[in-house]
Structure formats: structure tokens, C-alpha cells
C-alpha positions, -999 to +999 in steps of 0.1 A: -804-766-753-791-730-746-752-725-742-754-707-714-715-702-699-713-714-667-691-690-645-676-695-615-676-660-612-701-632-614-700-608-642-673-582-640-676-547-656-640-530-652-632-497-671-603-494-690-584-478-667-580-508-646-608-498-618-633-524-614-669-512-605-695-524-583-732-532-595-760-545-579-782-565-610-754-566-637-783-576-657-801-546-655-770-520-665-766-499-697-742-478-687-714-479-659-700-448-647-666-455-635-658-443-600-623-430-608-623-414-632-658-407-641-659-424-680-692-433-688-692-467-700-720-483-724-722-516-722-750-528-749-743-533-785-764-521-813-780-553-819-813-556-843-822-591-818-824-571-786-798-562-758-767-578-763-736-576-746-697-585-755-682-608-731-646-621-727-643-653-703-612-668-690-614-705-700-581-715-689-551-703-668-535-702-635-565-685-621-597-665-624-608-692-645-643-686-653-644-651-651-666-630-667-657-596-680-682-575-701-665-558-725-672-517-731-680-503-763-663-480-783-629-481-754-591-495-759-589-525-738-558-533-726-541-561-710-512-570-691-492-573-664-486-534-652-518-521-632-534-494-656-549-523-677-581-533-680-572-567-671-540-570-652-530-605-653-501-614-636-482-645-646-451-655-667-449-647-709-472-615-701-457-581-709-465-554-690-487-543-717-495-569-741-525-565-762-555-537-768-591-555-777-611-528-792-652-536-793-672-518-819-707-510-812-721-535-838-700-561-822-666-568-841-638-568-818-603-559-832-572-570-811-535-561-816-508-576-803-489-542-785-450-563-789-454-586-765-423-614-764-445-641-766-471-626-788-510-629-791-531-657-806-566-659-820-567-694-819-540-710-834-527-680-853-502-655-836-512-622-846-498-587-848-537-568-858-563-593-864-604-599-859-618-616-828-652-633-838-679-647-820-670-678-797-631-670-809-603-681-788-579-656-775-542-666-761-520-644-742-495-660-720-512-689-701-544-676-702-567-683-727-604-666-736-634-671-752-654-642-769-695-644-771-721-623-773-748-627-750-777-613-734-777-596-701-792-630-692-763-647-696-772-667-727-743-668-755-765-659-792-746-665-826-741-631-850-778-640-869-797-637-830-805-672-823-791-694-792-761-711-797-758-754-788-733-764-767-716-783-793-713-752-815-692-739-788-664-761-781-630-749-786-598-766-783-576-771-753-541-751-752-534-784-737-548-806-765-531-782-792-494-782-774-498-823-776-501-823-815-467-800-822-430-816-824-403-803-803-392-785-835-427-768-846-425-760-804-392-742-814-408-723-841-434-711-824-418-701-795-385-688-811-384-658-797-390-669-761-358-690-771-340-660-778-346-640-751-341-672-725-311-680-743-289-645-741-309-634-701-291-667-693-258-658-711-265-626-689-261-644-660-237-671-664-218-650-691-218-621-661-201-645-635-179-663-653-161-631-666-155-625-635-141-653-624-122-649-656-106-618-646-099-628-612-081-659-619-063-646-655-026-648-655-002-634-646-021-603-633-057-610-621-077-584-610-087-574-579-126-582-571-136-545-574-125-538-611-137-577-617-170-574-606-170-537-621-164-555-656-189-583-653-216-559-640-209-541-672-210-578-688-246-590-673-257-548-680-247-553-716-264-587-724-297-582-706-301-554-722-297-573-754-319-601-745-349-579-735-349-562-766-354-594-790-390-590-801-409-599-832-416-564-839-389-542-836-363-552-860-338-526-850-334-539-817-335-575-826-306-566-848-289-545-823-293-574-799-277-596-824-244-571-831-242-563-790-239-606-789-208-610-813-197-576-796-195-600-768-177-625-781-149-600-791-147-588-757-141-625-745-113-632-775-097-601-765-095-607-723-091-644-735-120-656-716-124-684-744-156-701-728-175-669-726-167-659-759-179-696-776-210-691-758-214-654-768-209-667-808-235-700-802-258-674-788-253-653-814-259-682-842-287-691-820-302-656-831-295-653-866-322-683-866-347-673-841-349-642-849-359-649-888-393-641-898-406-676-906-378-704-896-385-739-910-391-758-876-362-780-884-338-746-884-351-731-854-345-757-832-315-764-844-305-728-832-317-734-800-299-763-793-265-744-807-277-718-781-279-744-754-247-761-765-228-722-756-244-721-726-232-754-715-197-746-719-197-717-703-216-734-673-187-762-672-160-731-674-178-716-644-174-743-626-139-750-629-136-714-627-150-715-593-124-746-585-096-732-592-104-698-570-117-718-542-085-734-538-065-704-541-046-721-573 
């Protein structure tokens, strides 16, 4: 039996600036000329076994499942969320530019992760530069590919030219794979989702209650202008920080780390002791999370120390919004 891919789709040729092109017998094309901005496209490998083509199929995700794309030779293949990309997938855990796939003309496919937050897998590897072969799985965000050459037929040939079983070209479910890890390898290998939720929510509780804070502080509260002022400046300050913790950049994950105990000093120092506890968990959350390899034990230990901070500050909101409702 031949594999051939079943698509719910027809075959989609897109050039790598993001404008997808319309042919009649997708079968029959070499080359695509792009209607915007005029790049010639080849589309046929250099294959000893015939015409061959690269093709990238969405296998799972929130939609477009089945989705064929043929993959260009020779371009920088981009994807993410921003239009300009190749594929522009919009759904959560994308960045707006997340990863370039790069298709040789014999057929190897390179793909590098471009610093995205929640990073790129080839199967169950996050990677930063790494090879995509044959039938390979590809992660990014909730949407996950399959890699095959095929002809312009539409049947799916292995590297040595003959057709490919269906059995040979079974891959495992993100669904199936999420059901094997603990909630601490889960931790691990989404730390630096962790991270960033934990300190965009300090943003926005932190944000609020400081200005409560500053309101209500005795024996001179502020007036709402300068309070909101201060926690605008507050929610500013931590977003900032939490956007900038990547797996790549270790200046900024470091700088996001020092502008977090910054933080917590301004809190000791207005004595806004709720906001400043949850600025230091957060903090201790990072110094975890934001290690290179964590045991999965430790980094879910630092998430719950990040949680923990964010629940205090959550119940000193509250009260916070008690005490100002009635006028005390």
C-alpha cells in the first residue's frame, strides 16, 4: 500500500513573503512566480528517482489541519504570527516570528528556532538549529507538522526512492506525548512559559494593587492621579520584564530577574509588603526557570513559589479593594 497523505486541503504553494499563489494543476508546476513580488520559486528537488517535491502538512492544531504546503527550494521559510511569513499561524505560544525552515535542493531541511518563548520541537526535542528529516515531526505552538517528500502526485517516497507504508509513517500524538510527562517534567519543559506567565500576571495584579497601596497608605494617601501614575509605571516596568524572559537571550533574562527584586525594593520601601513578597517569590520563581536544564523536581517547585506570591498579592488586592470601598 502507498502512503499517500490524505488532505483535506489542496496543495498550497505560498512564497516566502507571505503571498499565496494560485495554480491550476499543482501537479504539473516547476516553478511558481510569485505575483507580488515577482521571486521565481522552484519547487522540484534534485532527486536521482524522478520529480520530487518537499511538503510540510499540518497534522494537528486549532485549524488548517490537513493542509498542504509545498515547500520552495533554496528560500528562508518563516513562520509566525506577524503577516510577512510564509505561514502565518495565528494562535497562542506563537511569536510573531518563530522559526525559519530552510529546504536545500537535495532535500535536507534545516530549521531554527528564531527565540520564540515557547520554542521549536523536532519531535520530542526542543531545538535552537537542528535537521528536519523525512516524515519528521515539527512543533510550534499548538500546531504540529509532518515533513515528506513526495511526488507531484501526492505519494510520500522515503530518502532511497521507493513508496513508503502507512505504518512507516505514524508519528506520535502531541496528545499522546503530554499524557506520558508528570506535572514536574510539564514544568521543565515549559519553564519558560512559567516565567513569563508568572511576572505578565505580577504585571497586572502587582500594577493594581500598588495602587490601591498608595491610595489607602497612611497617614497621607495619594490622590488617584499620582497613584495610578505609579502603578502604570509598576505594570510598565514588570511587563517589560516578563516579555523579555527567553531561552536565548541571557542578558534580558537576567535583566528581567534584577528589574523583579528591583521590585520588591520598591514595595519594602512604600511598604506595600504584599507586593513586595510576591515580587521576591517571582523573583525565586526565576532564578529556577530560567536555568539552563532544571531537574523537573526544581522547576516546579519554582513555579509553585511563583504561584504562592501571586496568591498573596491576589488576597492583599482584595482587602485592598475592601477597605477603599468602604471609605475606611
Amino acid at each position: 500500500m502507498t502512503g499517500t497523505l490524505k488532505a483535506i486541503m489542496a496543495q498550497t504553494i505560498c512564497c516566502p513573503c507571505g503571498t499565496p499563489i494560485d495554480c491550476d494543476h499543482v501537479e504539473l508546476v516547476i516553478t511558481a512566480t510569485c505575483p507580488r513580488c515577482d521571486r521565481e520559486l522552484p519547487l522540484e528537488l534534485d532527486h536521482s528517482f524522478g520529480a520530487r517535491r518537499a511538503m510540510l502538512t499540518i497534522m494537528e492544531g486549532p485549524h488548517w489541519v490537513g493542509e498542504q504546503f509545498i515547500m520552495p527550494v533554496g528560500a528562508a521559510l518563516s513562520i509566525g504570527r506577524a503577516s510577512g511569513n510564509w505561514l502565518c499561524l495565528d494562535a497562542a505560544d506563537i511569536a510573531d516570528t518563530h522559526c525559519r525552515l530552510t529546504l536545500a535542493a537535495s532535500g535536507a531541511v534545516i530549521v531554527e528556532d528564531l527565540n520564540s518563548p515557547a520554542g521549536t520541537w523536532i519531535g520530542p526535542q526542543r531545538i535552537v538549529r537542528g535537521h528536519l528529516a523525512p516524515t519528521g515531526s515539527l512543533r510550534v505552538g499548538p500546531f504540529r507538522f509532518r515533513f515528506d517528500i513526495q511526488t507531484p502526485e501526492g505519494r510520500i517516497v522515503a530518502p532511497d526512492g521507493r513508496d513508503q507504508s502507512d505504518s512507516e509513517l505514524s508519528l506520535p500524538t502531541m496528545a499522546s506525548v503530554k499524557r506520558k510527562n508528570s506535572p514536574a517534567q510539564w514544568a521543565a519543559r515549559n519553564r519558560f512559559i512559567l516565567a513569563r506567565w508568572i511576572i505578565l500576571t505580577l504585571a497586572s495584579i502587582g500594577g493594581a494593587d500598588f495602587t490601591l497601596h498608595l491610595r489607602a497608605r497612611p497617614p497621607a494617601p495619594w490622590n488617584w492621579n499620582k497613584a495610578l501614575i505609579a502603578g502604570a509605571l509598576v505594570w510598565l516596568i514588570t511587563s517589560f520584564a516578563g516579555r523579555h524572559v527567553t531561552l536565548i537571550h541571557n542578558y534580558l533574562k537576567y535583566a528581567s530577574l534584577g528589574l523583579t527584586v528591583a521590585l520588591a525594593l520598591v514595595g519594602l520601601s512604600f511598604g506595600a509588603g504584599a507586593f513586595a513578597t510576591a515580587s521576591l517569590c517571582a523573583a525565586a520563581g526565576l532564578v529556577v526557570l530560567i536555568m539552563r536544564e532544571p531537574q523537573p523536581w526544581l522547576a516546579f517547585g519554582g513555579a509553585l513559589i511563583g504561584a504562592f506570591g501571586l496568591i498573596v498579592l491576589t488576597r492583599d488586592l482584595t482587602q485592598l479593594i475592601r477597605i477603599i470601598s468602604s471609605g475606611g
